[in-house]
Structures are given as structure tokens and as C-alpha cells.
C-alpha positions as CSV (number, residue, x, y, z in Angstrom):
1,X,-6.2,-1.7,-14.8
2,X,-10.2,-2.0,-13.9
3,X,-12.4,0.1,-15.0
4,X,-12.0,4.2,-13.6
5,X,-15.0,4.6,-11.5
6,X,-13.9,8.2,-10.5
7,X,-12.1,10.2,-12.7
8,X,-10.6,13.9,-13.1
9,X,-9.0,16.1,-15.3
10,X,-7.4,19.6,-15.7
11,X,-7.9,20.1,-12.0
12,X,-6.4,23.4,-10.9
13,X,-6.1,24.0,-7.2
14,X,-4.4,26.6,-5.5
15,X,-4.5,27.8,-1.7
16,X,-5.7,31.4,-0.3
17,X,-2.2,32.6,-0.5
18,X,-2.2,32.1,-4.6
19,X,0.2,28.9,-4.0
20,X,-0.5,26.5,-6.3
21,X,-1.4,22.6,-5.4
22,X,-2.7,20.7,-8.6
23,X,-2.1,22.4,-12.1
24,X,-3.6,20.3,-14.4
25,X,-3.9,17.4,-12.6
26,X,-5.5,14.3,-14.4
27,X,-6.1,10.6,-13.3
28,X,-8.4,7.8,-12.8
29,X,-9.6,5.8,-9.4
30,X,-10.3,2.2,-10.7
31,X,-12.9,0.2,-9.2
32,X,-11.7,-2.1,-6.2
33,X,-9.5,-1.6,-3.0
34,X,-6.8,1.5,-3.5
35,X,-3.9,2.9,-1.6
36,X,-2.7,6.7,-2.0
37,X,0.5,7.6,-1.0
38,X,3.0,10.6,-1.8
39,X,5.1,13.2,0.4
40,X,3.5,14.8,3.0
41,X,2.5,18.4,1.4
42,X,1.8,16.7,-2.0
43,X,-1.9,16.9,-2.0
44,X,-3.6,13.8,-0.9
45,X,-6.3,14.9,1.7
46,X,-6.7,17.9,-0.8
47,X,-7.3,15.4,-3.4
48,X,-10.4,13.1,-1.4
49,X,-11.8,16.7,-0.6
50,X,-11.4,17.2,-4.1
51,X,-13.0,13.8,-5.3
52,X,-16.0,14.0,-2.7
53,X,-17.5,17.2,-4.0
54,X,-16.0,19.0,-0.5
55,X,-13.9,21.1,-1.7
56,X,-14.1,22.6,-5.9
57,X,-11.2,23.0,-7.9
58,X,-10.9,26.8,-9.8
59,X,-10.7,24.3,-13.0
60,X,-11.4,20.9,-14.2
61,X,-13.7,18.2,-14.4
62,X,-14.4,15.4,-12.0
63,X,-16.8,12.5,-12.6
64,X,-18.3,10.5,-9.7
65,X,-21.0,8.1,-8.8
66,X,-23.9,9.3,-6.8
67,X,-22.8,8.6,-3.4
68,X,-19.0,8.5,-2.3
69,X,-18.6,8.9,1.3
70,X,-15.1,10.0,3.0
71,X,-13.5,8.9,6.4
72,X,-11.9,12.4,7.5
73,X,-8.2,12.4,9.1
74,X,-9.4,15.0,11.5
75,X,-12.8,14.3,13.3
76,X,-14.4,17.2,14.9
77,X,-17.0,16.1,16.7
78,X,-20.5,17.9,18.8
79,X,-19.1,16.1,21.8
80,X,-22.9,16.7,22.9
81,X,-24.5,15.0,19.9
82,X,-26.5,11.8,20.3
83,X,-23.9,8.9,18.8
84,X,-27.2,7.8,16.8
85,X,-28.2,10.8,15.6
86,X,-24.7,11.3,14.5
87,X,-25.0,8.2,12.7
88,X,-28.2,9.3,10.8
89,X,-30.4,6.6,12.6
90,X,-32.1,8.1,15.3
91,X,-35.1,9.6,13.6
92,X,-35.7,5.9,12.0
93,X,-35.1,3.9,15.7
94,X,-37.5,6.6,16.6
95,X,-40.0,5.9,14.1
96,X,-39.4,1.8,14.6
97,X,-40.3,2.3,18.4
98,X,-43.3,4.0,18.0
99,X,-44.6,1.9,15.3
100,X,-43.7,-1.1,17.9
101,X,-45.9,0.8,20.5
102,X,-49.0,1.0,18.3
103,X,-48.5,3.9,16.9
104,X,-50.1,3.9,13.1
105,X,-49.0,7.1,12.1
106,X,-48.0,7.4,8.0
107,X,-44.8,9.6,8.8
108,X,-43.7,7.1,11.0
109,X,-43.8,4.7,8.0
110,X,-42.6,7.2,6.1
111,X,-39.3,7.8,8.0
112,X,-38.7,3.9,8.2
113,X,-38.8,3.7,4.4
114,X,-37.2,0.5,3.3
115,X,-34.8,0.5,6.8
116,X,-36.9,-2.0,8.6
117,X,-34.3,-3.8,9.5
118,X,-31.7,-1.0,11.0
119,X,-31.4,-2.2,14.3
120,X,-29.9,-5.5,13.2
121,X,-27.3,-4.0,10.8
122,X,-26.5,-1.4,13.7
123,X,-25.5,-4.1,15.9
124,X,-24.0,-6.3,13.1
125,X,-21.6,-3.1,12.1
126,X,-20.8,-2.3,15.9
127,X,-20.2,-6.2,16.7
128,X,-17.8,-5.9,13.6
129,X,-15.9,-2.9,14.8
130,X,-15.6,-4.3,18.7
131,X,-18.3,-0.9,19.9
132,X,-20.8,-2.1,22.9
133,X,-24.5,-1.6,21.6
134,X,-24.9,0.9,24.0
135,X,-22.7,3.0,22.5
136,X,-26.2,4.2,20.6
137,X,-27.0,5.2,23.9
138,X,-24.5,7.9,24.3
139,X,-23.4,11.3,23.6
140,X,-19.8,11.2,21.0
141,X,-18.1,13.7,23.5
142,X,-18.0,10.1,26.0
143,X,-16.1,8.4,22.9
144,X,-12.4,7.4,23.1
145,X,-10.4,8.9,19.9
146,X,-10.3,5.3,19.1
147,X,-14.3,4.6,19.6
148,X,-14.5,7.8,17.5
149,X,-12.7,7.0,14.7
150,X,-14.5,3.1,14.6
151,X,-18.0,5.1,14.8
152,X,-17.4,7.3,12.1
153,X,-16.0,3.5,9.9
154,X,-19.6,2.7,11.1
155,X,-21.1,5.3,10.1
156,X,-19.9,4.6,6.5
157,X,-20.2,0.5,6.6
158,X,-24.0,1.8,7.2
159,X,-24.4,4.4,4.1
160,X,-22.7,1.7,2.1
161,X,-21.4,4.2,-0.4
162,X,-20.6,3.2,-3.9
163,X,-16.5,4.4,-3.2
164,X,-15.5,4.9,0.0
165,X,-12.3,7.4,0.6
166,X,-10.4,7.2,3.8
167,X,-8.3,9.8,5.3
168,X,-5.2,8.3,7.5
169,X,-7.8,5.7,9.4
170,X,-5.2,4.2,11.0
171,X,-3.6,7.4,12.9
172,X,-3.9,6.8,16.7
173,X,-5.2,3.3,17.0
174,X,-4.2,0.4,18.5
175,X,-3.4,-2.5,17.2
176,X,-7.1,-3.9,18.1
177,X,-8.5,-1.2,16.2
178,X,-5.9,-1.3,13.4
179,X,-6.9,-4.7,12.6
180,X,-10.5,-3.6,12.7
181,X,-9.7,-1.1,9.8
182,X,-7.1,-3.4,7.8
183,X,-10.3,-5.6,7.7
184,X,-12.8,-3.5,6.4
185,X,-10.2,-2.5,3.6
186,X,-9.4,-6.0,2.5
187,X,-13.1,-7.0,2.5
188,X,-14.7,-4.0,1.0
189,X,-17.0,-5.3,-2.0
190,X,-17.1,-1.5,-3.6
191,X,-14.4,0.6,-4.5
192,X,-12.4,2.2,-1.8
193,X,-9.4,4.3,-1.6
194,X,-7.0,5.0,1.2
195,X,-5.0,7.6,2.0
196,X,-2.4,6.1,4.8
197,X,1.6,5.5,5.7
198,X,0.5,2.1,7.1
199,X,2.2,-0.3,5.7
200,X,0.6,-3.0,6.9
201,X,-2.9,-1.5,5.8
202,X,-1.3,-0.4,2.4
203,X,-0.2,-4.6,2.1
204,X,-4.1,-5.4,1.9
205,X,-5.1,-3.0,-1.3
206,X,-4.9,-4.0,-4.9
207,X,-2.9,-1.7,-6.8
208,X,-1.3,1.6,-4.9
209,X,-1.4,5.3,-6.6
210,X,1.6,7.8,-5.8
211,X,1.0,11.7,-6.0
212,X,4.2,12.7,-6.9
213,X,5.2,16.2,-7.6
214,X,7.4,17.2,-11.0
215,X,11.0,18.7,-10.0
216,X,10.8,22.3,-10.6
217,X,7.3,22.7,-11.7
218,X,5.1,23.7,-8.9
219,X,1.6,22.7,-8.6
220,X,2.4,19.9,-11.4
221,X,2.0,16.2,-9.9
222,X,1.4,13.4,-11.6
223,X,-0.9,10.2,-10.3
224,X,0.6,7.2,-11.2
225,X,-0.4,3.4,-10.3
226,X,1.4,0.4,-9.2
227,X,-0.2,-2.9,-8.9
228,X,-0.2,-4.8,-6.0
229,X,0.4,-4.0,-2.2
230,X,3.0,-1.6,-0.5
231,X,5.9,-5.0,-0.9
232,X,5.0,-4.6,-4.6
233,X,5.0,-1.2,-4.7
234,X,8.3,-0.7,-3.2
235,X,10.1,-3.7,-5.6
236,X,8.6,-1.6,-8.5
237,X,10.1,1.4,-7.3
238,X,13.3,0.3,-6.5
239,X,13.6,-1.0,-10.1
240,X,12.5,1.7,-11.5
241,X,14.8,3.6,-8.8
242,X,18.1,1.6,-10.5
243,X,17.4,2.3,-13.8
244,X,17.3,5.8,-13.1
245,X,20.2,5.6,-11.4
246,X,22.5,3.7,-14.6
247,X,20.2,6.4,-17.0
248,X,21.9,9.2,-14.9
249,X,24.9,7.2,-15.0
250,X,25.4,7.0,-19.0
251,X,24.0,10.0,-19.6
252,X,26.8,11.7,-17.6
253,X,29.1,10.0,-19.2
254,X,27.5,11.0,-23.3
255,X,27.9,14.4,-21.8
256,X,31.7,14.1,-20.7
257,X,32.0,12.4,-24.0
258,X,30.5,15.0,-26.1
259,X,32.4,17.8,-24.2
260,X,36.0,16.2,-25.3
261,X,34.3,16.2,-28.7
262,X,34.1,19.6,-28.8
263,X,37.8,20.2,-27.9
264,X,38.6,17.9,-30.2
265,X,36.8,19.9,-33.0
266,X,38.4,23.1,-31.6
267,X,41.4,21.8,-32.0
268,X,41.0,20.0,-35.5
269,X,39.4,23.9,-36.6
270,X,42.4,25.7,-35.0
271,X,45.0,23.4,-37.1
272,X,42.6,24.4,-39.9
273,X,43.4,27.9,-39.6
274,X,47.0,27.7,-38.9
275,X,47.2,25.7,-42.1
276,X,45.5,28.3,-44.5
277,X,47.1,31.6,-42.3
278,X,50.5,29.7,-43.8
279,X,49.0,29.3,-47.1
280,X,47.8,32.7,-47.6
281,X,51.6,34.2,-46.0
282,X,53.6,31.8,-48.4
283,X,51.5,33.2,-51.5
284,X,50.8,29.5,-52.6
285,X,47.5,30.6,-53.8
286,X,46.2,33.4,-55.5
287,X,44.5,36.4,-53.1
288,X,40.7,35.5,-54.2
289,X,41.1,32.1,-54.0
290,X,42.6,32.5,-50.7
291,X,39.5,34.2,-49.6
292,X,37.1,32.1,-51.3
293,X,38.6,29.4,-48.8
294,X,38.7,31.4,-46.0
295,X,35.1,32.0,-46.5
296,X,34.3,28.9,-47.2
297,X,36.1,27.4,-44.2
298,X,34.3,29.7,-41.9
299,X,30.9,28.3,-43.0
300,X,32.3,25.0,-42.7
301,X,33.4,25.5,-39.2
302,X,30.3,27.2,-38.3
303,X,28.6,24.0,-39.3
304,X,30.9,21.6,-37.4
305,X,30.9,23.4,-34.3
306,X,26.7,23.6,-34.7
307,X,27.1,19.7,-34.8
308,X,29.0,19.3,-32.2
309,X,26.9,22.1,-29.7
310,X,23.5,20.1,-30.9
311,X,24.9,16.7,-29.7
312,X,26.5,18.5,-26.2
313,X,23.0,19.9,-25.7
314,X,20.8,17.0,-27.1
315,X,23.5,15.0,-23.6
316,X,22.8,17.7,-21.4
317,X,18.7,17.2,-21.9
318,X,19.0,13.6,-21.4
319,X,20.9,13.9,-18.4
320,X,18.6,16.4,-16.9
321,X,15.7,14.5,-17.8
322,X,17.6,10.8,-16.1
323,X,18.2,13.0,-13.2
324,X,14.3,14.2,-12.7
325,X,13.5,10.6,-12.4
326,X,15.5,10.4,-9.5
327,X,14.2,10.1,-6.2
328,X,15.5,12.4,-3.1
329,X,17.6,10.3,-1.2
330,X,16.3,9.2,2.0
331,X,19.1,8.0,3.8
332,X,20.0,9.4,7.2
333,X,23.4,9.1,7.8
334,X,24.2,10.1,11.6
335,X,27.5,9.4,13.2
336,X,27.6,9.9,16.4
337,X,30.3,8.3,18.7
338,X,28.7,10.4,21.7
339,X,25.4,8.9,22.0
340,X,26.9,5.3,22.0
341,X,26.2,2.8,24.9
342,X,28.1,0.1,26.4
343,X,26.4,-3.0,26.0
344,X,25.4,-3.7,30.0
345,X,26.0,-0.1,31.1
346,X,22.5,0.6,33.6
347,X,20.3,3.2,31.6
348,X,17.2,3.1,33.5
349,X,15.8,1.4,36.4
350,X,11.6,1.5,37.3
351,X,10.9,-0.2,40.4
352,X,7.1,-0.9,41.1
353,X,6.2,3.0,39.1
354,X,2.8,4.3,39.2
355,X,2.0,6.4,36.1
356,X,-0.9,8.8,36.6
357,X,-3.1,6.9,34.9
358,X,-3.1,4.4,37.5
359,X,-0.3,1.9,35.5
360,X,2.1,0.3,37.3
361,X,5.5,-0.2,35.5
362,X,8.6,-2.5,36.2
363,X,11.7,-1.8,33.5
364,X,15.4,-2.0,33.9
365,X,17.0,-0.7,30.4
366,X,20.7,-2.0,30.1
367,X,22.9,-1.3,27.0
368,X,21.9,-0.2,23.3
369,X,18.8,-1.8,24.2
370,X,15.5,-1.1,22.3
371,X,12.3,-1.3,23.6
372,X,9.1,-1.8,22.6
373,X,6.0,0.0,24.6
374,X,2.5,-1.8,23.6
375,X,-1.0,-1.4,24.6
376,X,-4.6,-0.3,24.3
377,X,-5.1,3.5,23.8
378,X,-5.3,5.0,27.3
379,X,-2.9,2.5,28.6
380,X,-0.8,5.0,29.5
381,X,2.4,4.6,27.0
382,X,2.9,8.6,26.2
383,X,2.2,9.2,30.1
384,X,5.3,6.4,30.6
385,X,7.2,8.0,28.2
386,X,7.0,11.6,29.9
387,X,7.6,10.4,33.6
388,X,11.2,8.9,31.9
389,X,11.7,11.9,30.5
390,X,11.1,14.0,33.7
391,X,8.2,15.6,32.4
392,X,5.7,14.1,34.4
393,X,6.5,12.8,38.3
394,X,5.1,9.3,39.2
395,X,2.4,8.7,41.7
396,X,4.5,6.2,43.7
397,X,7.4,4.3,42.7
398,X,11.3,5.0,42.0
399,X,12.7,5.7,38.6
400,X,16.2,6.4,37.5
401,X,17.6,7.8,34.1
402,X,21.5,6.9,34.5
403,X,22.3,8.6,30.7
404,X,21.1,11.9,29.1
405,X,17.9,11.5,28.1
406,X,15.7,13.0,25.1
407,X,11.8,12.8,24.5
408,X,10.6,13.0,20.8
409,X,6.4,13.7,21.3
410,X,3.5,12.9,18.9
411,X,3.0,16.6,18.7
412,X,6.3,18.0,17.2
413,X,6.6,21.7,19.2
414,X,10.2,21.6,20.4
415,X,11.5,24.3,17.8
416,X,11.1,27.7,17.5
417,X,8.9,28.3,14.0
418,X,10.4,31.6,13.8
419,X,14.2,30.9,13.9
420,X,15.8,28.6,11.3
421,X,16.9,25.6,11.3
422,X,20.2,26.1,11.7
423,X,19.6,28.5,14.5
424,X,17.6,26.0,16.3
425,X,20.0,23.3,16.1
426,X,22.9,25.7,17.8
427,X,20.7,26.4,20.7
428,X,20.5,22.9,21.5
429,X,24.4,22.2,20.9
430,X,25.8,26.1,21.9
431,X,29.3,24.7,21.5
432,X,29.5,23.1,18.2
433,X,29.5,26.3,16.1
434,X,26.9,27.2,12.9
435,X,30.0,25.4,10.6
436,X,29.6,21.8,12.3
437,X,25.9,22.0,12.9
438,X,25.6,22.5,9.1
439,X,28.0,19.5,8.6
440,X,25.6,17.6,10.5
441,X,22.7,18.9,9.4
442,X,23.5,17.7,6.0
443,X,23.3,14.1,7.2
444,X,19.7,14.3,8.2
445,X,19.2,16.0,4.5
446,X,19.1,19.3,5.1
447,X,22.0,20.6,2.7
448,X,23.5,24.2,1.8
449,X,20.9,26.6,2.0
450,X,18.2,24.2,2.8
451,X,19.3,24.7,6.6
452,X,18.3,28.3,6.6
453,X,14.8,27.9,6.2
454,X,12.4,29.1,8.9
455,X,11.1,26.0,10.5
456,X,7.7,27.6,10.5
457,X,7.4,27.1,6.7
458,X,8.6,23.2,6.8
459,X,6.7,20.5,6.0
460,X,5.1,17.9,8.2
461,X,8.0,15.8,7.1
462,X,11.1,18.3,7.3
463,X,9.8,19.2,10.6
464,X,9.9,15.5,11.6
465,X,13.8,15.5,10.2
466,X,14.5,18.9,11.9
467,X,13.4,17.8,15.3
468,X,15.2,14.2,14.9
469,X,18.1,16.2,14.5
470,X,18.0,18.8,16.9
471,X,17.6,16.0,19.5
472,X,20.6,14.0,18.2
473,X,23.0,16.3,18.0
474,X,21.7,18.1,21.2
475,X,24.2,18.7,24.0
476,X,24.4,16.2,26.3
477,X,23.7,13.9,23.4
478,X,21.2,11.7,24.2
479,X,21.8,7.9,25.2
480,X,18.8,7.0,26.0
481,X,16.2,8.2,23.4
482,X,12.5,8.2,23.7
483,X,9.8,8.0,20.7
484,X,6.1,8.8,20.9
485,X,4.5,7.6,18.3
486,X,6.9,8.8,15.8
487,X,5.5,7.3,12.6
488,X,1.5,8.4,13.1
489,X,2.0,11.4,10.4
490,X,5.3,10.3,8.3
491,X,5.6,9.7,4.4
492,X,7.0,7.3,2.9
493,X,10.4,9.2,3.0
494,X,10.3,10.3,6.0
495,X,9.5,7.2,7.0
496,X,12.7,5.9,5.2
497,X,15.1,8.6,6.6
498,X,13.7,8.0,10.3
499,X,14.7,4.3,10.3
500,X,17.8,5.1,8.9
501,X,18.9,7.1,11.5
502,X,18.0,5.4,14.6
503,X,19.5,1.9,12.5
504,X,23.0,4.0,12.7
505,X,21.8,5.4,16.2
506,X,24.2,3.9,18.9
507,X,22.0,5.0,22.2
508,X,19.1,2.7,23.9
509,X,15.7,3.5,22.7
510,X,12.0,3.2,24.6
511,X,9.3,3.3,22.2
512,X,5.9,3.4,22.3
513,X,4.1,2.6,18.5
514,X,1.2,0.3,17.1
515,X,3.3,0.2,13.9
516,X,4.0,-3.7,13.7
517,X,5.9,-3.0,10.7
518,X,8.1,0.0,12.5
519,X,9.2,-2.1,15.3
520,X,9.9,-5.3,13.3
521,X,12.3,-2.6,11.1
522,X,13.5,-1.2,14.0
523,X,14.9,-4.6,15.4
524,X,13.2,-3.9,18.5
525,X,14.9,-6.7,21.5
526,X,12.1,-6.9,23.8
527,X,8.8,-5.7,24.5
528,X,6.9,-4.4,27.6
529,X,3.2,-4.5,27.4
530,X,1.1,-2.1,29.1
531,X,-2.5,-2.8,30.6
532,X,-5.8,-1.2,29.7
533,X,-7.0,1.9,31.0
534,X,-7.8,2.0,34.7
């Protein structure tokens, strides 16, 4: 591995509430182009807060180069800010101009510095992330999210930190702007590390870290690094995954093993009794030396019993370690006869629609068809996806749903936080009864108890699940199923379990993604394109 250039250990972290994040947590950043990935809840925004000096741990040490600058996942913006001055620049354009108007004086020097040359690296950053130059011009709250997140990129291209931490960059772009990003990563010269689910992004890194949380053990994670891109990583996982697997594998087997061993020396102990009981009855030996075997075959069985205890428990450790390095399985498994389509069957019919944004949309769905909605943020794909599911009412235009219907949004609000799981999925399917919805819940992972949580305390993930489930076993069950965006927010299991489930899922699906990689695992048929905004 290169050299760390950032580099932590003993970090203890907990939250208001007392719950604790990082207990000890110890690692290294090497020098190059990184990727971070783990569960969502497992720390990794908490960490670049962490690594960036923005956030102190209660314990620990963290060592760090002068400047690292960090690309946060949520941008709040002074939507009445100057875009320059939100850069850091305009005090120096100011001083350049009035130096250029004949102005001599010494602060104006003094503000330029050594930056003589900032207006040609401006424009060489904004040319490289497709921003007009009169974006300096302007105020952030005129900014697309899009434009926003590609200033703020600029913003750091400019400070040229010596490691650069980025927070989900990818979230809510379009492909344009995702291949912006993917190219700053695979050309950064410094060291840079990247929080993100894109797998496409993740492709372009180095070597990948995973923050992975110890069964049982909370706040204890472990940082652990794989070289290569997100293909790489995955092969070394799985391989690691299938030796865990054969570990668990013989080491249930030592322990059946060792269990028959220990009837076996019950049984040889027992016929050891019996034997001197018969001895002592018969009178074959004297009365002392009859006890001075009795005695003696007590500490002897005491010691062959201890034997065979240490090896049963020395089984049982290995097993339970083999089973810790298990991964939760990730595999969806929905079955669901109901939501099937017949291939040719109508399923929706748009005839010359006008979205709201000023879009107009032609689509006939037939079948188990799956769709692919493209285009520029603003193109409208979300507002398409609401007017199919009756949420929105077109300008102009007819359009038909001939199958139930069911809308999964970006922003995942469709169950009550306060109720459980469980309860939530009986509202949507009244008839099925707590019994089957518990069945069925366990296919979408959620198994025994796990089903009785209060959705309010889920994670970003389980919510994900909980809602993908709720809308598949709803009542009508949904032929025709619509996806916003449904991998902006996902880790890597979730990400797993979600294409799982709609590669079992028998319906048509519409949707709308920037995710390459998504749709090509999808098996997506077609694709409509969308135009940009009007």
C-alpha cells in the first residue's frame, strides 16, 4: 500500500444521545485516488467530518496535512451570495480590476498576492466542469442542484488541497455531470477519497476502503482496504465471502463431531461404572481398594469429560468466529404470481402528453416491459413519473394506466415512522393478515422480530427495503411499477437486495436513473430520452 498521508487512531465517537459510532477506530488514507464504502449508518460522512478537522472525536489522534478540503453531501447554500465570493475569488478579481484601472494602491497588490493569474484558472476550471463564465456573475440561489454541486468541485479544483474528501458527488447528477466528476477523480494528481455507491465512479479509484462494523460490538468498525476498483473489490469479497462460507461449513461440522464425542465418552464412563458397581457387589475386591478405584475413576472421568468439553467449546468458538465473517445476505427473494404481466398485455398508453415542465411525452408500455427514463436534470423525469402515477395531471395530452400502479419517490415518506413495520405493511394489504405479511416480510430480509421495529428508527437502507416491500405486496399489487431515482442514497447491500427483487419482479417497470450501471443490471429493454429543461 502507498504511503498513509492521513492517519487516525483510537478515535472514539459517539452521538448526543450517548450512542456510540467509532470505539477505537484506527486506519490509514494512502496517498492517491480512494473509494469509501460501507452500510449506510456505518459512519462514513462522520468519518471525512472526522478527518477534515469539522467535527472532533471525544478520543484519539488524527494526523493530517495542512490543507484537506471536503466536498459535502449536503450543500446549503446563501442562495443570495455572490457565486465568486462563494468561491473565495472576488476580493482578488476585485483587486486585479482596479490595479487594471490604474489604481496603485499596495493593498490591492496585497490582496492579489501570487494569484495574478486567477481569472485564467477560473475559466479553465469552469470550461472543465461544463459552467458558462458568467456564472461568476451570479448569485448561487440562480444555480441548478447540478451547477451547484459542479461549483462547489470548482471551488476545490481551485484551493488545490493536498487530499481532497468527497461526500456522495455523484447524488443527483446527470450523466453529463457524472462524467464531469468520474473525471476529476481519475485525474486527480493528489490524494483524494470518495465517499459514494457509484459504481461506475468507484471503477476509476485505486484501491477501495470498507467501514465495516463488528457483529455484536457496537461502535467497533474496522477500515479495511482492497486494491483495485469496485470489479476488484467485489471479486475479493466474494472470495473471501466463499471461504467464509466452507469455514462455517467445517466448523459446523467439528462441532457436530465433537458433540457425538461427548456421548460417546458418556457412554464409555457409564459402562465404567456399571463395571466397578458389579465389582464392588460381587466382593471381587477388597472394600479400600474398591474405593481407592472408585476415587480414582472419578478423577479420571472428571479429566476425560474436561477433554472432551475443551474440544466442544474450542468448535463452538471457531464456529462463531467463521460465522462473524459472514456477510448479511442480500438477496431479495419475492414471489409474487399477482404482479405478473402478460407479455403484450397494454400497460400504459401516452399520446402527445405535456408534463408541467413544458415536456412532451409519447410511450406505449406493453408486457413486463422495462423502461429506461434519461435526461438532463430538469428534464422533467420525476414530474413524468408522478403524472403516471396520478399524482400530477398533465397540461394537455391523454394518458392511460391499464394495471395497478405504484410510485417509489426519491424521498422515501410513504410509511408511517411511528407504527412498525409490520403494521405498515398490513395497511397497505388489509386482507393478508400480520401471519403472511411476516412471511413475506422475511423475503425482503426483515425476519422474526426484525419486523416489529418502528420504521422511525430504521436506517436509510432498511427504510429503502421496508418501502420496496410495502409497495410489492400492497393490495392491488402493482403491475406496473415506477422508480425515482431509487439508487441515489443505497449501500452496497441495499443496493444488492434492490436488484434482486425487481430481477424476480414479474410487473413492467418505468424508471427514471443516471445510474448506467443500475440499468445495465436491471436489463432494462428500451430507453426513452427526455429533453432539456424548457
Amino acid at each position: 500500500m502507498s504511503t498513509p498521508v492521513l492517519s487516525f487512531s483510537d478515535l472514539t465517537f459517539s452521538w448526543p444521545d450517548g450512542e456510540p459510532l467509532f470505539a477505537g477506530l484506527a486506519g490509514t488514507v494512502p496517498a492517491g485516488t480512494n473509494g469509501l464504502v460501507g452500510a449506510n449508518g456505518s459512519g462514513k460522512s462522520t468519518l471525512l467530518r472526522l478527518l477534515d478537522g469539522s467535527l472532533s472525536p471525544q478520543t484519539g489522534t488524527i494526523a493530517r496535512p495542512d490543507r484537506v478540503g471536503r466536498l459535502r453531501q449536503d450543500l446549503t447554500l446563501d442562495t443570495g451570495r455572490p457565486v465568486d465570493e462563494h468561491l473565495g475569488v472576488a476580493a482578488v478579481r476585485a483587486a486585479l480590476r482596479a490595479i487594471e484601472a490604474g489604481q496603485v494602491d499596495q493593498r490591492h497588490y496585497d490582496v492579489v498576492g501570487d494569484r495574478w493569474d486567477i481569472d485564467e484558472r477560473l475559466l479553465a476550471v469552469l470550461d472543465r466542469l461544463h459552467l458558462p463564465a458568467d456564472v461568476l456573475d451570479r448569485r448561487l440561489g440562480e444555480l441548478s442542484g447540478g451547477e451547484a454541486v459542479r461549483l462547489a468541485l470548482a471551488g476545490q479544483l481551485l484551493d488545490e488541497p493536498e487530499v481532497l474528501l468527497l461526500d456522495e458527488p455523484t447524488n443527483n447528477l446527470d450523466t453529463e455531470a457524472r462524467g464531469l466528476v468520474h473525471d476529476v477523480v481519475e485525474t486527480w494528481p493528489g490524494t483524494l477519497l470518495v465517499v459514494s455507491h457509484d459504481r461506475e465512479l468507484l471503477e476509476r479509484v485505486e484501491r477501495i476502503g470498507e467501514l465495516r462494523a463488528a457483529p455484536g460490538r457496537s461502535g467497533v468498525r474496522s477500515l479495511r482496504w482492497y486494491g483495485g476498483g469496485w470489479s476488484s473489490y467485489r471479486e475479493q469479497v466474494q472470495a473471501e465471502q466463499a471461504a467464509a462460507e466452507q469455514a462455517v461449513s467445517d466448523a459446523r461440522n467439528d462441532v457436530r463431531r465433537q458433540q457425538r464425542d461427548r456421548v460417546d465418552a458418556e457412554t464409555t464412563l457409564a459402562g465404567r461404572r456399571r463395571m466397578g458397581a458389579r465389582a464392588e457387589r460381587e466382593k471381587r475386591v477388597p472394600g479400600i481398594v474398591a474405593g481407592n478405584r472408585k476415587r480414582a475413576a472419578q478423577v479420571s472421568a472428571g479429566r476425560y469429560r474436561a477433554v472432551h468439553d475443551d474440544r466442544l467449546a474450542d468448535a463452538r468458538t471457531r464456529l462463531e468466529e467463521a460465522e462473524q465473517r459472514l456477510r448479511e445476505d442480500a438477496t431479495i427473494r419475492v414471489d409474487l404470481p399477482e404482479t405478473e404481466v402478460p407479455r403484450g398485455r397494454e400497460v400504459l398508453e401516452a399520446h402527445a402528453v405535456v408534463l408541467r415542465n413544458g415536456a412532451e411525452v409519447h410511450l406505449d408500455l406493453r408486457g413486463p416491459e422495462r423502461v429506461a427514463v434519461r435526461g438532463p436534470n430538469g428534464s422533467g423525469k420525476s414530474t413524468l413519473l408522478h403524472t403516471v402515477a396520478g399524482l400530477v395531471e398533465p397540461v394537455a395530452g391523454e394518458l392511460v394506466t391499464k394495471v395497478p400502479v405504484r410510485l417509489l419517490p426519491q424521498r422515501l415518506d410513504l410509511l408511517d415512522p411511528s407504527r412498525s413495520i409490520v403494521a405498515n405493511a398490513v395497511e397497505w394489504a388489509p386482507s393478508a393478515g400480520p401471519n403472511r405479511i411476516r412471511a413475506s416480510l422475511a423475503r425482503f430480509l426483515f425476519r422474526g422480530s426484525a419486523g416489529d421495529r418502528l420504521v422511525g428508527t430504521l436506517s436509510g437502507g432498511e427504510l429503502f427495503r421496508a418501502t420496496l416491500a410495502c409497495l410489492l405486496l400492497a393490495e392491488p399489487a402493482p403491475q406496473l411499477l415506477l422508480l425515482d431515482e431509487p439508487t441515489n442514497t443505497l449501500d452496497l447491500t441495499s443496493y444488492d437486495a434492490l436488484v434482486s427483487a425487481l430481477t424476480s419482479y414479474r410487473g413492467a417497470l418505468l424508471v427514471a436513473s443516471h445510474d448506467d450501471a443500475f440499468l445495465r443490471d436491471l436489463g432494462v429493454d428500451r430507453e426513452i430520452v427526455l429533453g432539456p429543461p424548457r
